[in-house]
N, C-alpha and C positions, 0 to 999 in steps of 0.2 A: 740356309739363311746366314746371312753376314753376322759377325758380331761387334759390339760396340764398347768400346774404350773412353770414360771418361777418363779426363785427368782427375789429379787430387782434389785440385781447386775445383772441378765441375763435380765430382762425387758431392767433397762439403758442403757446395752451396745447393745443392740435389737431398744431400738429408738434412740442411736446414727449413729446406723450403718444405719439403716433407713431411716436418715437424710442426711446423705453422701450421699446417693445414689440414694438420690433424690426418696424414696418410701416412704407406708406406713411402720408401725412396721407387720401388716397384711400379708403384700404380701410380707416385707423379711424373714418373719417368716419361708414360707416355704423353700426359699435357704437357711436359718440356720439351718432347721431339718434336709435337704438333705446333705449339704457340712460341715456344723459347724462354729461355730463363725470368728475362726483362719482361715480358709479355705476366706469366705465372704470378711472378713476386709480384703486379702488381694487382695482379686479381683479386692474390692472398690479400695482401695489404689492403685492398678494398672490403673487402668480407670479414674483415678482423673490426675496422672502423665501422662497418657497420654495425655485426652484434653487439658492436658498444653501444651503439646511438639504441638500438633497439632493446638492450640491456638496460640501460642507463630509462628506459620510459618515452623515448624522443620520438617512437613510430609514431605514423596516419596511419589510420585504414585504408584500405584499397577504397571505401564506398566514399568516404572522406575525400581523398586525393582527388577522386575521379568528379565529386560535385565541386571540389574549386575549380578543379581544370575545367568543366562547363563554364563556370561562372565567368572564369576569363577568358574564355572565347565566348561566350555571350554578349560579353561587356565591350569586348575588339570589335564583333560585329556592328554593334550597335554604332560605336565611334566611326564606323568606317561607312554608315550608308549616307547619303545626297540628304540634307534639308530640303 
């Protein structure tokens, strides 16, 4: 098996990203080979901004979400048939 060399700079930003995400540098190693650094941080960073919204009270329900989203595609349909 090949081995692998981060540099310094890719280490740091590998046990920051790490740390956000509440992993080891190990185990986000492999979502950083798969996806890439840019790709990762911003997943993290979506997933951080969320449990705040969901911390913070700002969730819907899944049964919620899912009767608006009917509602407005009921409402499109309707707009869009022939008089």
């Amino acid at each position: 098996m090949k081995q692998l060399a981060l540099t310094a700079v890719q280490q740091r930003r590998l046990e920051r990203l790490a740390q956000e995400a509440g992993r080891t540098p190990s185990a986000m190693l492999r979502f950083v080979l798969r996806d890439g650094f840019d790709a990762c941080e911003e997943d993290v960073r979506e997933s951080r901004v969320a449990d705040a919204e969901f911390a913070a009270g700002h969730a819907v329900s899944h049964k919620d979400a899912m009767k608006h989203a009917r509602s407005v595609i009921a409402s499109h349909d309707r707009r869009q048939k022939p008089c």
